[in-house]
C-alpha positions, -999 to +999 in steps of 0.1 A: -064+629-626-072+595-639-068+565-608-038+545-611-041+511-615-018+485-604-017+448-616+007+419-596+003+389-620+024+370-646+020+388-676+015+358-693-018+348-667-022+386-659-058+397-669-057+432-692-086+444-702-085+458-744-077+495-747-074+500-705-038+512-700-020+544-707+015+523-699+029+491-690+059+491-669+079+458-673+114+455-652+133+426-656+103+405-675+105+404-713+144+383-705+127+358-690+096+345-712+095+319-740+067+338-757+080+374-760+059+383-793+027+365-776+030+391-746+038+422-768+009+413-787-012+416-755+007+445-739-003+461-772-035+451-770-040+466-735-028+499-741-048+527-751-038+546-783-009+568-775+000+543-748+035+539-737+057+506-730+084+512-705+111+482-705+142+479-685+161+446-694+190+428-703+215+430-730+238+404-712+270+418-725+298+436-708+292+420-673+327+413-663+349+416-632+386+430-626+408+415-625+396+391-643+380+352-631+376+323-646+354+312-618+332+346-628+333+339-663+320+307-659+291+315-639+282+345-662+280+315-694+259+293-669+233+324-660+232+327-698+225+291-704+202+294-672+181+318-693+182+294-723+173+265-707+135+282-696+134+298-729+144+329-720+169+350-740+195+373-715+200+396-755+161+404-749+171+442-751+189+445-782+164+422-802+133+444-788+130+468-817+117+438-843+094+420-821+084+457-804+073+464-844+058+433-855+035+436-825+027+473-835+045+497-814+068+527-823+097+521-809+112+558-796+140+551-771+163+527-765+192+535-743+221+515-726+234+514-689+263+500-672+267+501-638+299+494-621+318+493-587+339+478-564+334+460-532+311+478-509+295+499-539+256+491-544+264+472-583+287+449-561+264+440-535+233+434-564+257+405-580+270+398-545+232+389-538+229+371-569+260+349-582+270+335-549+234+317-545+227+310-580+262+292-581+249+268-560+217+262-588+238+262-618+265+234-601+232+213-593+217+215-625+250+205-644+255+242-661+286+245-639+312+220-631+322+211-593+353+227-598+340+261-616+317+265-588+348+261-562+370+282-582+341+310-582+338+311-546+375+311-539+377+340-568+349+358-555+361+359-519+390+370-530+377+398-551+354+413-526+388+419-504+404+439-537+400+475-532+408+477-566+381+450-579+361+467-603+325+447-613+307+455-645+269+448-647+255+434-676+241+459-702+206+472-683+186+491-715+154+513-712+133+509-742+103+533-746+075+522-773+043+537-779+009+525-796+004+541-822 
């Protein structure tokens, strides 16, 4: 059995050597970068023929909370202009296939998740991690008004109380492509 390599870098700084990888594994990257056909160019590049590229990342739709909050809706549009604002895109998922074929690849899966739960459940506690802390960011950086931010927390302390709160994650999608 071939060794398996490992490489913790940026992908945009990370060093890949032509031809060296029979797959790339990218969680939660592609979302977040101003040059995505740049790096698909060089994931390409880096795989072997018959390579595969493994990506799990957003299609930032669906993520919504029951019953519904205005505080919640307004920090999902500032996460989105969060993204935005470093030149990310939180739709990286669903716009994939083009830039996936313009840098080469066969595109051969791409398939949709939503996760969802209440309080207590583990898609809760992933956004209660997140939105709580990031509140704080968006309120600071003018993507969220004082009083959005104050109507989240009050909202989202509420809602992790509800039994019957039910959180929807945003759209998570697995896309497999291979070099031809």
């Amino acid at each position: 059995a071939a060794p398996t390599e490992f490489v913790q870098a940026t992908i945009e700084g990370a060093e890949l050597e032509a031809g060296a990888f029979d797959a790339v594994f990218c969680r939660w990257v592609l979302s977040f970068l101003p040059d995505l056909d740049g790096v698909l160019e060089k994931v390409f590049s880096a795989l072997r023929p018959g390579g595969v590229l493994v990506v799990q990342d957003y299609n930032h739709e669906g993520v919504s909370v029951f019953p519904e909050s205005a505080g919640f809706r307004a920090a999902i549009r500032a996460t989105r202009d969060f993204y935005r604002a470093a030149g990310g895109d939180p739709w990286v998922a669903a716009r994939l296939p083009g830039p996936l074929r313009r840098a080469g690849f066969e595109v051969q899966e791409v398939t949709p998740h939503v996760r969802c739960g209440g309080p207590g459940s583990d898609v809760f506690g992933w956004l209660d991690a997140f939105f709580p802390r990031f509140v704080r960011t968006y309120a600071e950086r003018g993507l969220m008004t004082a009083e959005e931010a104050a109507s989240f927390d009050a909202e989202w302390a509420a809602l992790s109380e509800d039994p019957d709160a039910l959180l929807f994650s945003p759209m998570i999608v697995d896309v497999i492509a291979r070099r031809p």
